[in-house]
N, C-alpha and C positions, 0 to 999 in steps of 0.2 A: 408094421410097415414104416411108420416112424423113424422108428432107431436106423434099421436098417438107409433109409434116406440122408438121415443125419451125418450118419456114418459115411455113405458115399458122401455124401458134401464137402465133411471134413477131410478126408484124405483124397479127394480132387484139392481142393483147396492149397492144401497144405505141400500137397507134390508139382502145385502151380508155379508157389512161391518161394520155394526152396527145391526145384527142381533136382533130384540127383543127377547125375554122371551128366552134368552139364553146363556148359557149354565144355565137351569131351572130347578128343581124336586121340584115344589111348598108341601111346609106344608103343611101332610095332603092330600096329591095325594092319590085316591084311585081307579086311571084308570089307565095300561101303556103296552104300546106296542114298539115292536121291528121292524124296517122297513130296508129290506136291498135292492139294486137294484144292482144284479153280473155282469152286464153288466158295469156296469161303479165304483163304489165301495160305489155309496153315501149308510150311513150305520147312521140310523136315529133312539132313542129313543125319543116317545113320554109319556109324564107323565098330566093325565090331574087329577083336582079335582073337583068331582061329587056331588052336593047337591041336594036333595028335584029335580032333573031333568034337575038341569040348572047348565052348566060348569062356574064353579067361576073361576079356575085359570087352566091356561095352560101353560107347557113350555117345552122346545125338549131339548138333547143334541145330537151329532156325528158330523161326520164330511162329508160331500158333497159340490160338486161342487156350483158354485154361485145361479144357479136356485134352485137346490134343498132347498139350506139353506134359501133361500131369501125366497119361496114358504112357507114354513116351518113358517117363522116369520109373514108372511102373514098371514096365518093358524090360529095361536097360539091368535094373535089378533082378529081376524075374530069370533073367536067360544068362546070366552069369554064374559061369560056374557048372552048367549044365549043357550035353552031349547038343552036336547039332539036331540030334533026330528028338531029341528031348522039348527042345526050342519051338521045332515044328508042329510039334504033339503042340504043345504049350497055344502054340496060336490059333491050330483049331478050333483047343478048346475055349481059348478067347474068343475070338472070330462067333462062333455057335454060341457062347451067352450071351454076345449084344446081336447076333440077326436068326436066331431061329424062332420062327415064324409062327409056330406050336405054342408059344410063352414056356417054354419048360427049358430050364439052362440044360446043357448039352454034359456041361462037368458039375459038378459036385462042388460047392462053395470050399468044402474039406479039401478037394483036391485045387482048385483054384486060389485057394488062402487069400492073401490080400488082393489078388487080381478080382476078385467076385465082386468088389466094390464098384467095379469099370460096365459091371452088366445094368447097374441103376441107368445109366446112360441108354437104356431101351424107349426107358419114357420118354424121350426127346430124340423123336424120330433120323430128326435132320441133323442131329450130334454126332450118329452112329459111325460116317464117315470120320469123321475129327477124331474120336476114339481109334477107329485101327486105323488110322495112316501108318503109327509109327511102328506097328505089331507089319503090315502088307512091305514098308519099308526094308524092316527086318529080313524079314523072310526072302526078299530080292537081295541083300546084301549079303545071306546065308548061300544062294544062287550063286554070283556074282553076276548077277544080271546088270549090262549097262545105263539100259533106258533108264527114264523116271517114271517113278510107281506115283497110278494116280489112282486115285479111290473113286473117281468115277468110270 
């Protein structure tokens, strides 16, 4: 359990401080959503670009604590290049390894690849929001939903 800790550490860490596709509004965005979390203040724009059904280019701006940003760069990588309905699979399956209630991840570490790092964030109950802001943000931007996505 260790390593695996270590592991999330490291690449929370490292996706904090060198965040990808960020600060982003790719050419040509023709998705975007506003994600705010009042609990804690993380306050997240997503901008994604939509073709023919499959997200060619993704990138966020705001500003949040380490999980949320780090979640967010996770995210932005993750859904590029992959079908909308691919995205949406994607974030259940995320969604279902930080909140199912059973302890039993929902997807397969195999299937989740480096996103399975984002399920260590279970142990720290009150994190689990800050983790999917930017997966709930997504997925309203996939929408084009106007409001803002709150994770409360």
């Amino acid at each position: 359990m260790s390593e695996l800790r270590d592991l999330y550490e490291e690449v929370i860490l490292d996706h904090n401080r060198r965040p990808r596709n960020y600060p982003k509004n790719p050419p040509g965005a023709n998705r975007h959503a506003h994600g705010f979390n009042p609990l804690c203040g993380d306050e997240i724009r997503v901008h994604l670009k939509v073709e023919d059904g499959v997200i060619v280019d993704a990138g966020f701006e705001g500003a949040g604590c380490a999980i949320s940003t780090a979640s967010a760069s996770l995210m932005t990588q993750a859904v590029m290049g992959r079908r909308v309905a691919e995205a949406e699979d994607l974030f259940r399956a995320v969604h279902g390894a930080l909140t199912d209630e059973s302890g039993k991840l929902q997807a397969s570490p195999e299937r989740l690849g480096k996103l399975s790092v984002l399920a260590g964030v279970k142990e720290y109950p009150m994190r689990v929001k800050c983790a999917t802001l930017a997966w709930h943000t997504m997925r309203a931007a996939l929408a084009s939903e106007g409001e803002t996505v709150t994770t409360e």
